[in-house]
C-alpha positions as CSV (number, residue, x, y, z in Angstrom):
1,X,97.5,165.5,43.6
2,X,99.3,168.2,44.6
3,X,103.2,169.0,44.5
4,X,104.5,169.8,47.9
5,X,108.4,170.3,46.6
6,X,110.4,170.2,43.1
7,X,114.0,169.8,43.8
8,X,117.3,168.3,41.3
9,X,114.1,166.4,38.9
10,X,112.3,164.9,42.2
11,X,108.9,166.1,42.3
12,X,107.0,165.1,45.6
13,X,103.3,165.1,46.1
14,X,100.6,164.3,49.2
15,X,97.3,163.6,48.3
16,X,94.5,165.1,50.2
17,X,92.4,161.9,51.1
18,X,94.8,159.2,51.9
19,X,95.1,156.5,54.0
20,X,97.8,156.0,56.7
21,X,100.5,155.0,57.3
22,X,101.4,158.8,56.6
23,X,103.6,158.9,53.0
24,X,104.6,160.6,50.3
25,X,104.7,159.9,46.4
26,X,107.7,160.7,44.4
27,X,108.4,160.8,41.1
28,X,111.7,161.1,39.1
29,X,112.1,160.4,35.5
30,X,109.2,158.7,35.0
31,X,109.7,156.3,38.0
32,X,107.2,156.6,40.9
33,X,107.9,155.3,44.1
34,X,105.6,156.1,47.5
35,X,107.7,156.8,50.7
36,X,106.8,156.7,54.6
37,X,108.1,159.1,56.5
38,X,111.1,157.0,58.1
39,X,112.2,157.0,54.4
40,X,110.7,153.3,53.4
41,X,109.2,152.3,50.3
42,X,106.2,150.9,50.2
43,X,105.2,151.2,46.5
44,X,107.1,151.2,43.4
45,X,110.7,151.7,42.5
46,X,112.5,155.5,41.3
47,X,115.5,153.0,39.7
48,X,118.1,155.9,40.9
49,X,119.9,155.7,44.5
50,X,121.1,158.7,44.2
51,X,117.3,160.0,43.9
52,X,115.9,157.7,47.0
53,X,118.7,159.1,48.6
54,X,117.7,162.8,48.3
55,X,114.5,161.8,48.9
56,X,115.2,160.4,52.3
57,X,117.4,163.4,53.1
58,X,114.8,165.8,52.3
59,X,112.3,163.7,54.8
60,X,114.9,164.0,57.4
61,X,114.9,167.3,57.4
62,X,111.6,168.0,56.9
63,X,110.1,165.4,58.7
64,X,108.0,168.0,61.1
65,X,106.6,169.9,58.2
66,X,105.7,166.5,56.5
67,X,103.6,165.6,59.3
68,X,101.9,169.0,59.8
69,X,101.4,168.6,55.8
70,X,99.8,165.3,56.9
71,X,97.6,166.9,59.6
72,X,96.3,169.6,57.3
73,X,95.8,166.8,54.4
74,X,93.6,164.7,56.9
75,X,91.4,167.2,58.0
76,X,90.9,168.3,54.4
77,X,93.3,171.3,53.9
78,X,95.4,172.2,51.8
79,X,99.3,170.6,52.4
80,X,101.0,173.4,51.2
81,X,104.4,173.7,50.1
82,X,107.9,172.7,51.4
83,X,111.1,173.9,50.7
84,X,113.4,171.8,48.7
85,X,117.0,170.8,49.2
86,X,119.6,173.3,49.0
């Protein structure tokens, strides 16, 4: 699966042939959660606020580029990579 970002531990990947809704998995020490892109979990648990808190920042601000990721990852492209959190 491949690693879209690495920021503060949180390392966030898209897979290439997934199913919708659109989302994300994240993993941070040894957690692993999967996100949608409003921030949600729909899978699992990071057992660190502070992480799913980042986490939801960094899909706030790169909401567009998740979704163009999305695109690309649909139609069998690579994702690509987006910038962390400063």
């Amino acid at each position: 699966m491949p690693e879209i970002c690495r920021f503060f531990g949180i390392i966030i990947r898209m897979f290439h042939d997934e199913h919708n809704p659109p989302h994300i998995h994240v993993e941070y020490q040894g957690k692993k959660a999967v996100l949608d892109f409003s921030g949600n979990v729909l899978k699992g648990d990071l057992k660190s606020r502070t992480a799913l808190r980042l986490v939801r920042e960094w899909i706030d601000l790169r909401l567009h580029e998740l979704r163009a990721g999305w695109e690309r990852a649909q139609a069998g492209r690579e994702v690509g990579r987006i910038d962390p959190l400063d």
